[in-house]
C-alpha positions, 0 to 999 in steps of 0.5 A: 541515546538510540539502540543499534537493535531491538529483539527483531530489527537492527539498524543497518544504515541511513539514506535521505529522506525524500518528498516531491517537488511539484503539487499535482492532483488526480481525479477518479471514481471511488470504487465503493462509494462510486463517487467522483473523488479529488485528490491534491498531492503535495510536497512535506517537510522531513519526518511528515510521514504520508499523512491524508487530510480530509479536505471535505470534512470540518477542521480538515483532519488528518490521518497519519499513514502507520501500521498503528492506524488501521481500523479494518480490512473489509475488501481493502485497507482502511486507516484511521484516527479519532472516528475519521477514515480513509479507504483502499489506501493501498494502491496510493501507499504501493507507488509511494513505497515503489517510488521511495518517497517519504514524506507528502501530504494527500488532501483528498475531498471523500473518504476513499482513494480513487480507483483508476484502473485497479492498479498503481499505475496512475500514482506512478506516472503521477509521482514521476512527472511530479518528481521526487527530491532529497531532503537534508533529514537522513531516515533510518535503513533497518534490517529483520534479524528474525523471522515473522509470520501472520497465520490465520485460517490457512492463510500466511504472510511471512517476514524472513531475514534476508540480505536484500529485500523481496516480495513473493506471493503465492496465489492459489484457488479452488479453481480452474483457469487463471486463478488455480494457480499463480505466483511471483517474486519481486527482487525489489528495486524502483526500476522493477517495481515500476515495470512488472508490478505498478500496472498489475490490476486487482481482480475478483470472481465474477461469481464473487463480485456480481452479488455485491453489484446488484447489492450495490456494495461496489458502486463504482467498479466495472471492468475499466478498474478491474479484472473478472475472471468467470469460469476460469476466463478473463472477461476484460478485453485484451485479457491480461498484462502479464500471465500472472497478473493476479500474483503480481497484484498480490505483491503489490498490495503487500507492499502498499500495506507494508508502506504503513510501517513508515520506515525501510526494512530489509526482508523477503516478505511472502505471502501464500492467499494471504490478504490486507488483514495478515499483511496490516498486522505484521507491518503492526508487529515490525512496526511496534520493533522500529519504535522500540528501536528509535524510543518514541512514539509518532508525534500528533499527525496535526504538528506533522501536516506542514503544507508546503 
């Protein structure tokens, strides 16, 4: 018999769960590896969860998309399960959130997500040309009933209750220009998140990126997927597509890392220069809540991967 609450979490409703209706793919450099890299997405049966199969390897394994299955935070988020991985997960996972889409199968053949421009924008118009259906299977809706916070080295996310979900970030640097100072809220709903969110790119210091080029650390980034700021100044031609682009990028990677917890949860979640690692461990500790709640643990991702 299932609790109505845990210690942090309560339930508070349900709504159907959902996957795509057409299989599509998408192609495109990998910014670490700088490799061409193919992923074919397809629809799933309720309770799959987003699961990666790695075509491009023996026995095609999967890994399940949960907060329990992240194994590190270098630059981006990379999950994983018995010694197989997939990184920069977050811009996929943040259009899959945005989207409400709750079940589907990534088969990608390498062991990182596309880059595209830096942004969720090419998952977005993907998914919506794809179109997203309802399955019969109801998932939970919860709500937080007290508050979380990650700190770590003047860094914080935090999860407060709240009656409407909400992300906000708060970007500050010692810096002059665009990056000294920038924030924004998100009063979260598909419509929003597409419009001002889903094209925000990521962005880096030229004085922080160069070294990693010439070490070739970053073997597929240019200005094409990304924005650098030298100076103060943007360097991408045309400059940026909101004033606080940076800001806006910020929340959506929140929102990609917090896809991880797998299920709804109603919060105003805030982050002030926070990063993948404080995000990655309060989706672990709001995670852990919710399988409490539903007194279980995920099944084997291998029964879960039903290929339509």
């Amino acid at each position: 018999m299932l609790r109505e609450q845990s210690s942090i979490v309560k339930r508070v409703g349900s709504r159907p769960q959902t996957t795509i209706l057409n299989v599509f793919e998408l192609t495109g450099v990998a910014l670490f590896t700088g490799k061409i890299v193919r992923c074919r997405f397809l629809p799933a049966l309720p309770d799959t969860g987003i699961v990666f199969r790695r075509i491009d390897l023996l026995d095609k394994p999967c890994i399940q998309a949960r907060a329990s299955s992240v194994v590190s935070t270098p630059r981006c988020t990379v999950i994983g399960q018995n010694g197989i991985s997939v990184q920069l997960v977050e811009h996929l996972l943040s259009a899959v959130y945005g989207l409400g889409i709750d079940n589907l199968i990534v088969e990608i053949d390498g062991p990182e997500v596309p880059i595209f421009d830096g942004s969720s924008k090419q998952f977005v118009q993907s998914f919506i040309e794809a179109k997203t259906v309802s399955l019969a299977a109801q998932k939970p809706i919860f709500k937080l009933v007290e508050p979380l916070e990650v700190m770590s080295n003047g860094t914080v996310v935090r999860a407060s209750v709240a009656d409407e979900l909400s992300f906000s970030y708060l970007l500050h640097y010692d810096a002059k220009g665009v990056l000294e100072h920038q924030d924004y809220v998100l009063k979260f709903n598909t419509d929003r998140y597409t419009r001002q969110v889903s094209s925000c790119r990521t962005f880096s210091s030229y004085e922080e990126i160069q070294p990693l080029l010439e070490k070739g650390f970053i073997k597929g980034g240019s200005l094409e997927n990304g924005i650098i700021v030298k100076e103060g100044r943007v360097l991408n031609e045309g400059g940026l597509r909101f004033s606080n682009e940076m800001a806006r990028h910020k929340v959506l990677d929140m929102i990609g890392d917090l896809c991880l917890i797998g299920f709804d949860v109603i919060a105003s979640y805030h982050g002030d220069k926070s990063g993948h690692s404080q995000t990655t461990k309060l989706a672990q500790m709001i995670e852990e809540k919710v399988l409490e709640w539903v007194h279980q643990t995920p099944q084997s991702v291998q029964e879960w991967a039903h290929i339509q």
